[in-house]
N, CA, C and O atoms as a Tripos MOL2 file, in Angstrom:
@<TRIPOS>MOLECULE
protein
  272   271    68     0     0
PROTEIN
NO_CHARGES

@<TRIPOS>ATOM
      1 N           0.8310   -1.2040    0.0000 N.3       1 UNK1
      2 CA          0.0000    0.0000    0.0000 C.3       1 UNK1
      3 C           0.8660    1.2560    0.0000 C.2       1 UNK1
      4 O           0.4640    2.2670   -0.5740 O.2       1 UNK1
      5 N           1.8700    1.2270    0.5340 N.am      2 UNK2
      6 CA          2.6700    2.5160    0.9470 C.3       2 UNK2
      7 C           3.4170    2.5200   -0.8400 C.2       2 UNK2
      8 O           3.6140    3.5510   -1.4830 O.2       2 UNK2
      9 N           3.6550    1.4130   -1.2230 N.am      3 UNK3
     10 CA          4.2180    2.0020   -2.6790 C.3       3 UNK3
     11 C           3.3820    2.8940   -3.7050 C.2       3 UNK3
     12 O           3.9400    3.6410   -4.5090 O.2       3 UNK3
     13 N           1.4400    2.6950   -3.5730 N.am      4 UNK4
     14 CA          0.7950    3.5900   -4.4030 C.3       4 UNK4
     15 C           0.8130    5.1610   -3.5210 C.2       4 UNK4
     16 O           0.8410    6.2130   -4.1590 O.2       4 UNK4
     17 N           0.7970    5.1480   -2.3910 N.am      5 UNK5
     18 CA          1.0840    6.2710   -1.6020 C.3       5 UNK5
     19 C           2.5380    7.6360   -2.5690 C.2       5 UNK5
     20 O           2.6290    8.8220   -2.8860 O.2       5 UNK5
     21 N           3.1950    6.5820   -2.6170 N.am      6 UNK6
     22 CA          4.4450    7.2370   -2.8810 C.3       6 UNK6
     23 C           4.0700    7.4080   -4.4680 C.2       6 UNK6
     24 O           4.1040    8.5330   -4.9650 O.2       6 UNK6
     25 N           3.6920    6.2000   -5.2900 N.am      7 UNK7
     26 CA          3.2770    7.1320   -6.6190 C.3       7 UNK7
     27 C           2.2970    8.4670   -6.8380 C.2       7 UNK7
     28 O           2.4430    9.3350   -7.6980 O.2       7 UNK7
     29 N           1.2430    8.3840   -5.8030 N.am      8 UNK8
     30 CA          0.6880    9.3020   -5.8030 C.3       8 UNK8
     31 C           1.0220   10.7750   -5.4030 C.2       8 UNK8
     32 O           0.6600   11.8310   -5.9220 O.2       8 UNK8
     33 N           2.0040   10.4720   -4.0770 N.am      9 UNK9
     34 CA          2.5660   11.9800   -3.5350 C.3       9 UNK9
     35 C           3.7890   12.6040   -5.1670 C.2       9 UNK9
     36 O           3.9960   13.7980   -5.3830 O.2       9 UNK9
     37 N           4.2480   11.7240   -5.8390 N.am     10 UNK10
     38 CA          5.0370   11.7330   -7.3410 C.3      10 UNK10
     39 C           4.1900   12.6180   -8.1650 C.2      10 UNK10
     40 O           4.3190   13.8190   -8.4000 O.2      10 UNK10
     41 N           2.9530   11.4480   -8.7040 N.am     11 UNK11
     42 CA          2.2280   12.5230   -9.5230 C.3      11 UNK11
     43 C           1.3820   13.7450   -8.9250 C.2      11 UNK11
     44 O           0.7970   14.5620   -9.6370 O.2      11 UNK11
     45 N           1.3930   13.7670   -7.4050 N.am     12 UNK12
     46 CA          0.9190   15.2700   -7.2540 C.3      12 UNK12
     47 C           2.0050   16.2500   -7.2760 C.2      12 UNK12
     48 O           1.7270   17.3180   -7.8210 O.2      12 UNK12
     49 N           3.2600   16.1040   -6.7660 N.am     13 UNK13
     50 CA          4.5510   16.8640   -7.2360 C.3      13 UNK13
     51 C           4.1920   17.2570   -8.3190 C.2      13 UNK13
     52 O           3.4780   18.2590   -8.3540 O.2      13 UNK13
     53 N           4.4860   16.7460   -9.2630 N.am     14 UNK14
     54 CA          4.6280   16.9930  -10.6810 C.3      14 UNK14
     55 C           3.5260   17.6580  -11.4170 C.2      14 UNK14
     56 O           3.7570   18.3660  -12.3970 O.2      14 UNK14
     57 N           1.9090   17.3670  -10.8020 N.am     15 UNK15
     58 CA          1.0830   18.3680  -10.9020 C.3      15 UNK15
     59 C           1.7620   19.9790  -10.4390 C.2      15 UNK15
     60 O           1.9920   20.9320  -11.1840 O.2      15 UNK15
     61 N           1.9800   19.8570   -8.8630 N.am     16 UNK16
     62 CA          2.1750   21.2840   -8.7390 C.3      16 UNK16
     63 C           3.1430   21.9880   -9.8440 C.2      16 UNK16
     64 O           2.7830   22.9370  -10.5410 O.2      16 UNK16
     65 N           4.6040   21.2910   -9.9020 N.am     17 UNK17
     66 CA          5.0630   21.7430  -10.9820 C.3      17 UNK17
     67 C           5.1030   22.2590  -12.5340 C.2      17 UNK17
     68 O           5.8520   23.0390  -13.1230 O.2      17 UNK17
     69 N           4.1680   21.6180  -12.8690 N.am     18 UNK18
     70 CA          3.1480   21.8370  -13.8910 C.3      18 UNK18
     71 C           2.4230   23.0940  -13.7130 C.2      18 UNK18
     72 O           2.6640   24.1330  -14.3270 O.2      18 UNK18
     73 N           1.5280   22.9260  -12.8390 N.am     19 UNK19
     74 CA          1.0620   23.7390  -12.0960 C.3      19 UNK19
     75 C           1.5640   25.7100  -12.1900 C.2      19 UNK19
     76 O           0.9020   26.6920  -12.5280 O.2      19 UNK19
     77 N           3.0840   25.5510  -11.6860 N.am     20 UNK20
     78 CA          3.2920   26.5490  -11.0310 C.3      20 UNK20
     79 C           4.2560   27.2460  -12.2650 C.2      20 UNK20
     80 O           4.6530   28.4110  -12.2740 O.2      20 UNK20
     81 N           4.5670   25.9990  -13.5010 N.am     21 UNK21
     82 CA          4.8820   26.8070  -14.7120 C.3      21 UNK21
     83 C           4.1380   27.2380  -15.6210 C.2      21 UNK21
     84 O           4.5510   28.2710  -16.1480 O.2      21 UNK21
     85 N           2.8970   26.7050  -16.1220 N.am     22 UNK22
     86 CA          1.8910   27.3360  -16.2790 C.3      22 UNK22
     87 C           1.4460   28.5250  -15.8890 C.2      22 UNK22
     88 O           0.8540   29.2720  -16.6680 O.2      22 UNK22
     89 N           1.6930   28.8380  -14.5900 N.am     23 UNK23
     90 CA          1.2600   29.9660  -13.8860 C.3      23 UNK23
     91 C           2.3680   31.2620  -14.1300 C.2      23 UNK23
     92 O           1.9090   32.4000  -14.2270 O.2      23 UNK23
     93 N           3.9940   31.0070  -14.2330 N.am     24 UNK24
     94 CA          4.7050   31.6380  -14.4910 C.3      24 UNK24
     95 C           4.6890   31.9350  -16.4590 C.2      24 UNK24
     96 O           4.8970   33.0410  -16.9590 O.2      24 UNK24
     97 N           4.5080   31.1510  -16.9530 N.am     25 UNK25
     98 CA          4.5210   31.4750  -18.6680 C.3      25 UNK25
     99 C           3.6190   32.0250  -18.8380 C.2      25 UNK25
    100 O           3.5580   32.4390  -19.9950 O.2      25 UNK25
    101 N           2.6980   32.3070  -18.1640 N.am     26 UNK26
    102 CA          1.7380   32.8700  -18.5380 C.3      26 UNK26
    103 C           1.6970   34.0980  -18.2990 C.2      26 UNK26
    104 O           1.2140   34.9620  -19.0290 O.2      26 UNK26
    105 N           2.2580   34.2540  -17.1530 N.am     27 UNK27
    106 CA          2.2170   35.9500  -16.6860 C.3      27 UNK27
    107 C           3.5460   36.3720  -17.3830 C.2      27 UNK27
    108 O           3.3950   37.4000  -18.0430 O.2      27 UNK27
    109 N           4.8510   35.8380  -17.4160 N.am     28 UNK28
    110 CA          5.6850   36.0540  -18.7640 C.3      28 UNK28
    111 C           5.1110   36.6130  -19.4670 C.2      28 UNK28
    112 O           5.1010   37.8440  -19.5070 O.2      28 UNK28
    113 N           4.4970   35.8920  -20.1910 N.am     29 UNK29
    114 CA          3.3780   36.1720  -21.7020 C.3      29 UNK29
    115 C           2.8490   37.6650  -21.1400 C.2      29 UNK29
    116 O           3.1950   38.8100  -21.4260 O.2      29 UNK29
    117 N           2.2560   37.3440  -20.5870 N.am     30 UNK30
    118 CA          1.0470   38.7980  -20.5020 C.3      30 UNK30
    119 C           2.2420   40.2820  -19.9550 C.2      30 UNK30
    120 O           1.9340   41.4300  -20.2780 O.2      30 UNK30
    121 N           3.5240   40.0060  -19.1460 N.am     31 UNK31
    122 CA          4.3020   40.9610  -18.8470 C.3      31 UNK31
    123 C           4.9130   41.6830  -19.7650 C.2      31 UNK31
    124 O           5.2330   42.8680  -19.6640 O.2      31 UNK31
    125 N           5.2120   40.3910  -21.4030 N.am     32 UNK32
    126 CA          5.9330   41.1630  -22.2640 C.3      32 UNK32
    127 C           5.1890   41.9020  -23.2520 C.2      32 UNK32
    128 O           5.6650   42.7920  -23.9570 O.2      32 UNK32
    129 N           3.7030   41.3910  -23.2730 N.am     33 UNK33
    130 CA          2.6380   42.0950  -23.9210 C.3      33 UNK33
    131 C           2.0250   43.3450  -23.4550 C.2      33 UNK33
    132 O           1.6760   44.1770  -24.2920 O.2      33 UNK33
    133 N           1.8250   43.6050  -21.9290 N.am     34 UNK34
    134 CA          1.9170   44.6750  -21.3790 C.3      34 UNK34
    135 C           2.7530   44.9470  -20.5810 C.2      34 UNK34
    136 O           2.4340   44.4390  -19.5060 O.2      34 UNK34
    137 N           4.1540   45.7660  -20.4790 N.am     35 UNK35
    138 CA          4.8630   46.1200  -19.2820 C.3      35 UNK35
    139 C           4.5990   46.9390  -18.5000 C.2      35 UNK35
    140 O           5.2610   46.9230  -17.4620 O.2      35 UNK35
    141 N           3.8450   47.6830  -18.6130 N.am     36 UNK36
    142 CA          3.2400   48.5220  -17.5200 C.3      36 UNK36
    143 C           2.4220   48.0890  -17.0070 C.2      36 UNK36
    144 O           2.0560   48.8060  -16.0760 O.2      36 UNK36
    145 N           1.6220   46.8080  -17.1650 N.am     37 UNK37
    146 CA          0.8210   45.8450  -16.2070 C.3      37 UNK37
    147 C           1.7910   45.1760  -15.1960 C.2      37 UNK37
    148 O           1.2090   44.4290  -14.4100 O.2      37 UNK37
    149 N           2.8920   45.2530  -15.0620 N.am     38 UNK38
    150 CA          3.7820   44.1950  -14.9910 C.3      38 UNK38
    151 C           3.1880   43.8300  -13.0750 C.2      38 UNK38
    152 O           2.6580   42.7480  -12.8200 O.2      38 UNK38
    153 N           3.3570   44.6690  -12.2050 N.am     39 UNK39
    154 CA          3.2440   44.9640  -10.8530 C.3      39 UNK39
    155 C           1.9370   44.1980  -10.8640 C.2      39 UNK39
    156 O           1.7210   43.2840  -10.0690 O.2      39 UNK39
    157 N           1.1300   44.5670  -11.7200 N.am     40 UNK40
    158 CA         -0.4810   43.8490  -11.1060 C.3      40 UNK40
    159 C          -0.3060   42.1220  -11.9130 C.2      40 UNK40
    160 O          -0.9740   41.1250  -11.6370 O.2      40 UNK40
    161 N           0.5240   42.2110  -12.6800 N.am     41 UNK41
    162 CA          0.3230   40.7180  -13.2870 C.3      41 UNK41
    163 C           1.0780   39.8870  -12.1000 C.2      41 UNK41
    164 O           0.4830   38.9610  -11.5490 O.2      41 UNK41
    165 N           2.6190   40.3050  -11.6650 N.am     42 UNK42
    166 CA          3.2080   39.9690  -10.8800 C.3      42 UNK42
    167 C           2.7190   39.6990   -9.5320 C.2      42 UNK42
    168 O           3.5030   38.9850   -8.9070 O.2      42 UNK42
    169 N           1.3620   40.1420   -8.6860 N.am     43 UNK43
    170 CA          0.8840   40.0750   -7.6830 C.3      43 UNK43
    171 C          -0.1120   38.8620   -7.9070 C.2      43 UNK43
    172 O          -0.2480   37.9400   -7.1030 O.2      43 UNK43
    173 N          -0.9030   39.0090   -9.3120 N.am     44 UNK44
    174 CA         -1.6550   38.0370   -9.4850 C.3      44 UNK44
    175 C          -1.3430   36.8990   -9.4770 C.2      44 UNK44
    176 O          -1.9940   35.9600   -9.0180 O.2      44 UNK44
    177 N          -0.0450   36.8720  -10.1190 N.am     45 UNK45
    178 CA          0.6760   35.3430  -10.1710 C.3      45 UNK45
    179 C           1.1800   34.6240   -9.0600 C.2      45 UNK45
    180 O           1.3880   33.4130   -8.9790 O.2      45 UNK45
    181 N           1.3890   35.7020   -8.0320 N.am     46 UNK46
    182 CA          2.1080   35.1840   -6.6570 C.3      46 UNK46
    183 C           0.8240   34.7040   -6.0410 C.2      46 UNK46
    184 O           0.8820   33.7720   -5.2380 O.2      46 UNK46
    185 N          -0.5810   35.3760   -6.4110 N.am     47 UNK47
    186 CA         -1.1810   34.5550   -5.3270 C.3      47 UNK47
    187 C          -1.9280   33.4400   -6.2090 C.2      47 UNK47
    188 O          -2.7190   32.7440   -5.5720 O.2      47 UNK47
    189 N          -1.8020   33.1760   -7.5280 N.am     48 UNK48
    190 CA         -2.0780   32.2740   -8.1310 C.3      48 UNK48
    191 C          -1.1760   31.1490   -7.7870 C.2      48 UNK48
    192 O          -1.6580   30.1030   -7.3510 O.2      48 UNK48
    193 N          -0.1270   31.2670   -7.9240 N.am     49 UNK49
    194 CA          1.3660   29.8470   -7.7150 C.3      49 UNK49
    195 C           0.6950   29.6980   -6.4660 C.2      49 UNK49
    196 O          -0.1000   28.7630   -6.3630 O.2      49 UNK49
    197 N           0.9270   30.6550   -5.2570 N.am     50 UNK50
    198 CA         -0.0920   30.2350   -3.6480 C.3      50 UNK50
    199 C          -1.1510   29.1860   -3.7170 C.2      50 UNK50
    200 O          -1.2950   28.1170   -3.1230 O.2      50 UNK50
    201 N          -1.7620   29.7380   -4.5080 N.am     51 UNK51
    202 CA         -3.0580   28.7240   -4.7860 C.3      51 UNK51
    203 C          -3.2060   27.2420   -5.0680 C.2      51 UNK51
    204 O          -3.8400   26.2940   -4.6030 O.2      51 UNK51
    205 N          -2.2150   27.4990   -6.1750 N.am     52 UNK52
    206 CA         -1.8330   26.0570   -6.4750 C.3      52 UNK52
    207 C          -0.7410   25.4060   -5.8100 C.2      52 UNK52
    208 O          -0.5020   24.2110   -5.9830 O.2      52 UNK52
    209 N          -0.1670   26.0440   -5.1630 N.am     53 UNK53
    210 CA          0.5180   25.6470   -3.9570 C.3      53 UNK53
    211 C           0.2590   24.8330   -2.7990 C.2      53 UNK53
    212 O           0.9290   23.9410   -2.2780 O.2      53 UNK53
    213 N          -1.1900   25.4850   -2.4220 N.am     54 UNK54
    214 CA         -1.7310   25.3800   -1.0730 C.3      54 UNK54
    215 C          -2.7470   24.1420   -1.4630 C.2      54 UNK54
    216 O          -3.0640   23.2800   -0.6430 O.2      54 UNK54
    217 N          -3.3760   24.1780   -3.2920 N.am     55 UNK55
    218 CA         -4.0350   22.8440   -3.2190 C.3      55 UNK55
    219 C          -3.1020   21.5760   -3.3140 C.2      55 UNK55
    220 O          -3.3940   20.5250   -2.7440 O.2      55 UNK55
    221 N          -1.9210   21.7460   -4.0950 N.am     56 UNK56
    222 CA         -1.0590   20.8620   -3.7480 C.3      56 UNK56
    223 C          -0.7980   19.9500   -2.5730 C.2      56 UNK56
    224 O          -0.7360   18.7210   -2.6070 O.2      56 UNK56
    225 N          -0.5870   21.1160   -1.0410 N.am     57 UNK57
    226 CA         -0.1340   20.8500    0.3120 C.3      57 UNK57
    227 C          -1.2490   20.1570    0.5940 C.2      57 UNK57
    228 O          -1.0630   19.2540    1.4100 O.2      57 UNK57
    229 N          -2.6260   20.3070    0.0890 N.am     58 UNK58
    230 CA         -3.8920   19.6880    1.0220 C.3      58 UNK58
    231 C          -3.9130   18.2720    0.6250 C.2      58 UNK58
    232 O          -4.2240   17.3170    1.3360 O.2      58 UNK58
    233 N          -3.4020   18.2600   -1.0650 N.am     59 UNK59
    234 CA         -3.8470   16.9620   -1.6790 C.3      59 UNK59
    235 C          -2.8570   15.8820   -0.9640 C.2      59 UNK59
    236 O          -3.3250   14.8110   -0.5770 O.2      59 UNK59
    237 N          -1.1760   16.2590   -0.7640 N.am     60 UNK60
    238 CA          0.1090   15.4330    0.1070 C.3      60 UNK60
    239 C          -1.4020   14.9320    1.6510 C.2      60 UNK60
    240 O          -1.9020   13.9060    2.1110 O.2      60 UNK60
    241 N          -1.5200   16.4810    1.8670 N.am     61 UNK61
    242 CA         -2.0150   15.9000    3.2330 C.3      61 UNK61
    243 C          -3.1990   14.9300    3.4140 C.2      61 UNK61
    244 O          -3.2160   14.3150    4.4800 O.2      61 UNK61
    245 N          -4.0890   14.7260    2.6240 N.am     62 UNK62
    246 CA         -5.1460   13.7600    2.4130 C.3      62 UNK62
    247 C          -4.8320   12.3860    1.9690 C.2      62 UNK62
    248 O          -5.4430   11.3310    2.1360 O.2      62 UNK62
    249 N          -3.2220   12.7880    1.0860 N.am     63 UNK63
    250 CA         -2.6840   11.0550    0.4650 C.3      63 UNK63
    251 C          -2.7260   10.6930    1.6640 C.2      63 UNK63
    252 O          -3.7300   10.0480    1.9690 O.2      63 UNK63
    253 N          -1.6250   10.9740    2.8370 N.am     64 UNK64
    254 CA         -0.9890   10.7280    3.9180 C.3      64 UNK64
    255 C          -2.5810   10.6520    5.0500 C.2      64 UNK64
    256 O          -2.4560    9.9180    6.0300 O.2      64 UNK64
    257 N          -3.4640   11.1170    4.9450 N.am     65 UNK65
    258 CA         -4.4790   10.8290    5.9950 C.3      65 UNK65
    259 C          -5.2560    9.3450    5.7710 C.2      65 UNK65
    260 O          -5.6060    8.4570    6.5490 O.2      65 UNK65
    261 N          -5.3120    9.4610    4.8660 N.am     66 UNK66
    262 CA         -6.3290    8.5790    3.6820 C.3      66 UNK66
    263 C          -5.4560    7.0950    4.2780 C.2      66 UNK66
    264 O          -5.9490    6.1760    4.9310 O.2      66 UNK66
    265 N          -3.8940    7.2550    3.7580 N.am     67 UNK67
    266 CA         -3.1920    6.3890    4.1990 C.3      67 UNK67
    267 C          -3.4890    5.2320    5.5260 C.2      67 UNK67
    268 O          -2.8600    4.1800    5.6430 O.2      67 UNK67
    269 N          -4.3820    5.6080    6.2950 N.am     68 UNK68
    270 CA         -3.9410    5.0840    7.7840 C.3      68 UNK68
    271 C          -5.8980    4.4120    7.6540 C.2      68 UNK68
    272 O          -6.4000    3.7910    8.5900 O.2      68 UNK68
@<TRIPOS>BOND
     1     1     2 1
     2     2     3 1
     3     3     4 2
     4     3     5 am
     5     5     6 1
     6     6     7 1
     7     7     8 2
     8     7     9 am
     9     9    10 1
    10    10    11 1
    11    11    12 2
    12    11    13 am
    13    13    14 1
    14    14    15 1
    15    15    16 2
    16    15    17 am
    17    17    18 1
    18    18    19 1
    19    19    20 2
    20    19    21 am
    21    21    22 1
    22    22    23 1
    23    23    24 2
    24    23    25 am
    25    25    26 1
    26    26    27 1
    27    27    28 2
    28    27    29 am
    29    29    30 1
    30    30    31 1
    31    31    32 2
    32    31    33 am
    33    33    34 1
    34    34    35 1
    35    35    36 2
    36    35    37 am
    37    37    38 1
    38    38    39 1
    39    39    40 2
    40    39    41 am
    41    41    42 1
    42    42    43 1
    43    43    44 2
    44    43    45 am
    45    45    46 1
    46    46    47 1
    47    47    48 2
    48    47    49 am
    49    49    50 1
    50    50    51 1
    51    51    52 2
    52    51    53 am
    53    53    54 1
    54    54    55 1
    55    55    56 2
    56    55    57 am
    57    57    58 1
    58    58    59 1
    59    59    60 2
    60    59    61 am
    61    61    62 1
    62    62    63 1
    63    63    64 2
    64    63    65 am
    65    65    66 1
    66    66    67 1
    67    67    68 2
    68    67    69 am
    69    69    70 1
    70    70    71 1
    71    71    72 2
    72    71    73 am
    73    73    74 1
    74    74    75 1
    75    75    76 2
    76    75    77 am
    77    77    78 1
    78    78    79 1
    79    79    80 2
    80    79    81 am
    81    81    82 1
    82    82    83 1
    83    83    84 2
    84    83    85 am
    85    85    86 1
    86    86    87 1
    87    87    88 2
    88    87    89 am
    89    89    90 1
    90    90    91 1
    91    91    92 2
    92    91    93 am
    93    93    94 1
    94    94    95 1
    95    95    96 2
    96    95    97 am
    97    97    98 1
    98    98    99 1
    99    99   100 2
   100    99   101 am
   101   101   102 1
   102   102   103 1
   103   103   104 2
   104   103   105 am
   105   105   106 1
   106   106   107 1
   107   107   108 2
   108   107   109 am
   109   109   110 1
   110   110   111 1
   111   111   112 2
   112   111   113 am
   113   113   114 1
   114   114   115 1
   115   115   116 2
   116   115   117 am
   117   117   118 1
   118   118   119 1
   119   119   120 2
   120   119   121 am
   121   121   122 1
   122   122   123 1
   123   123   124 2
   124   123   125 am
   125   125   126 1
   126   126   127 1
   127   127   128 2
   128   127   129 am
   129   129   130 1
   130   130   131 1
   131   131   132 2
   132   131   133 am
   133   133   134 1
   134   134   135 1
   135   135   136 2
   136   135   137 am
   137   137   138 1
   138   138   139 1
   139   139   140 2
   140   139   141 am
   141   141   142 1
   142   142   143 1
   143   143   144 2
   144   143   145 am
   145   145   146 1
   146   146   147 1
   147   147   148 2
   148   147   149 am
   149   149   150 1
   150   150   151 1
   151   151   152 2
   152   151   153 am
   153   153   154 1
   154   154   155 1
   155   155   156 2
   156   155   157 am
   157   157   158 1
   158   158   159 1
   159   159   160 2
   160   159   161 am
   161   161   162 1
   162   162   163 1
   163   163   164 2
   164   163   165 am
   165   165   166 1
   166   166   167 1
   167   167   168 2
   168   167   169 am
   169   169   170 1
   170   170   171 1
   171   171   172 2
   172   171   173 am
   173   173   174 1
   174   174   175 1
   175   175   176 2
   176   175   177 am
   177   177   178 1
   178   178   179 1
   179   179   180 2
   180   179   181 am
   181   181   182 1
   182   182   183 1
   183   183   184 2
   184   183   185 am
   185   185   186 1
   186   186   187 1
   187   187   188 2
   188   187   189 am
   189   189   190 1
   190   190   191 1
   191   191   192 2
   192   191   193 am
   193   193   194 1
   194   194   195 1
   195   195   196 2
   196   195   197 am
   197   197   198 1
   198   198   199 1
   199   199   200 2
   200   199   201 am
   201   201   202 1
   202   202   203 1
   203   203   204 2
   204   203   205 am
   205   205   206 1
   206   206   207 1
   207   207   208 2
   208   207   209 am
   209   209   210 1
   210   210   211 1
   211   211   212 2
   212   211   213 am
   213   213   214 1
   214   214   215 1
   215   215   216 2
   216   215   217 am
   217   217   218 1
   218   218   219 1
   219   219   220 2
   220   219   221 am
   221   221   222 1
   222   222   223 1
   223   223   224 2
   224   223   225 am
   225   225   226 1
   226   226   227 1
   227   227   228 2
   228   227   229 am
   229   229   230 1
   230   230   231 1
   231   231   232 2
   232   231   233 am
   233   233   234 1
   234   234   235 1
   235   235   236 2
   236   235   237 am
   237   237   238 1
   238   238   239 1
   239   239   240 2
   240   239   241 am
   241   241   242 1
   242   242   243 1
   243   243   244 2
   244   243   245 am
   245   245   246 1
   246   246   247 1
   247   247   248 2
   248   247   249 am
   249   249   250 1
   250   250   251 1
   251   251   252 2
   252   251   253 am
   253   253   254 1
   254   254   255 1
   255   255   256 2
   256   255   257 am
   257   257   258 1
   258   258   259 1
   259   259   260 2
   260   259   261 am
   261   261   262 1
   262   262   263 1
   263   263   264 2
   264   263   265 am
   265   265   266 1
   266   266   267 1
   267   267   268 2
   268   267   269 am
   269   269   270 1
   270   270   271 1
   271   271   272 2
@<TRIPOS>SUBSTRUCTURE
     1 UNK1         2 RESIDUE 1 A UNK
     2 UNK2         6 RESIDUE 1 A UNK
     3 UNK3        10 RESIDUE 1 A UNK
     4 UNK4        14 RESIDUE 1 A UNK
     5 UNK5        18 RESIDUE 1 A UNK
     6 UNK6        22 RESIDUE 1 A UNK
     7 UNK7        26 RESIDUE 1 A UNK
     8 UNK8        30 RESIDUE 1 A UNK
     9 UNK9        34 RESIDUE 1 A UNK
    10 UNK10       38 RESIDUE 1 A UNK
    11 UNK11       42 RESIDUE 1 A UNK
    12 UNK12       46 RESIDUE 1 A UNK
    13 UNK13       50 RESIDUE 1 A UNK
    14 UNK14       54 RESIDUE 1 A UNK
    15 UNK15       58 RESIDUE 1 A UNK
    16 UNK16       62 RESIDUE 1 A UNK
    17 UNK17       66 RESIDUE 1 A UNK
    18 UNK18       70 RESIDUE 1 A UNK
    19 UNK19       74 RESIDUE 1 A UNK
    20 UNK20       78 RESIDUE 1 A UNK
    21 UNK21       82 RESIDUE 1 A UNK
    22 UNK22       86 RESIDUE 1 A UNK
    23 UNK23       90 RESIDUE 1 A UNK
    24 UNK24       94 RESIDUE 1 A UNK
    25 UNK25       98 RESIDUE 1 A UNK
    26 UNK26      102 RESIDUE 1 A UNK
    27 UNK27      106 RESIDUE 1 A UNK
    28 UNK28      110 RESIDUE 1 A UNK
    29 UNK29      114 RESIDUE 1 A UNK
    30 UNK30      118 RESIDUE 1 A UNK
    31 UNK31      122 RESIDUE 1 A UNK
    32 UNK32      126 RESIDUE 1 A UNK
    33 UNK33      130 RESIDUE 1 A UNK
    34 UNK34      134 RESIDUE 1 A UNK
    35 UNK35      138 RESIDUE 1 A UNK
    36 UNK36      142 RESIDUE 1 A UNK
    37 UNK37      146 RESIDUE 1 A UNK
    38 UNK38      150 RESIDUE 1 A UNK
    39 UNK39      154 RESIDUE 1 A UNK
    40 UNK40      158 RESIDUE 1 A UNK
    41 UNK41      162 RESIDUE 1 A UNK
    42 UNK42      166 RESIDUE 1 A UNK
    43 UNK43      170 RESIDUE 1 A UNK
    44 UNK44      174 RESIDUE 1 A UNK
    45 UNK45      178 RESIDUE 1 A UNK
    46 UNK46      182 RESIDUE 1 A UNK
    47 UNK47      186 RESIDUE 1 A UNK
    48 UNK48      190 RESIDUE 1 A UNK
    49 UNK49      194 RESIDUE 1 A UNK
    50 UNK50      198 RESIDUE 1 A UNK
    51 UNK51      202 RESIDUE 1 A UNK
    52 UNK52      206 RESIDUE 1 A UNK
    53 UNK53      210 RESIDUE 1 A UNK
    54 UNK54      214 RESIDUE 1 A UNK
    55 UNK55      218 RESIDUE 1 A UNK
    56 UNK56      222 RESIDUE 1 A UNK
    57 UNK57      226 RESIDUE 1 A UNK
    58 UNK58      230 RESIDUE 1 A UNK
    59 UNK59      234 RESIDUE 1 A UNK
    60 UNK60      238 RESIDUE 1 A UNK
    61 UNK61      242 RESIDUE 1 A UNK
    62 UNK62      246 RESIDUE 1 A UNK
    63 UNK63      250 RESIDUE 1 A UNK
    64 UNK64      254 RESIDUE 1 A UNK
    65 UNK65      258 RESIDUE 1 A UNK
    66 UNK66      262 RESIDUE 1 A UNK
    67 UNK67      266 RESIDUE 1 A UNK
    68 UNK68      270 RESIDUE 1 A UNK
């Protein structure tokens, strides 16, 4: 059981990572298309990566609850 545990905490890694470049190319994109947006794109994105950050941390923590 603990070996699908560990594939799963894998492919949620790799979600977030996914995740959190998506979130950066994108505001890339939109920074070099508007630079004077740059400050509000840059805030958006920090609490976007957060986001997907924080669903990341819940999903580890539910593998690991679920676990027992």
């Amino acid at each position: 059981m603990g070996s699908f545990i560990s594939v799963g905490l894998g492919l949620i890694v790799i979600g977030i990572g996914i995740g959190i470049g998506n979130v950066g190319r994108s505001a890339c994109d939109a920074m070099a298309r508007q630079p004077e947006m740059a400050s509000k794109i840059q805030s958006a994105m920090l609490i976007a990566a957060g986001m997907v950050e924080g669903a990341g941390l819940f999903a580890i923590i539910m593998a690991f609850i679920t676990n027992n």
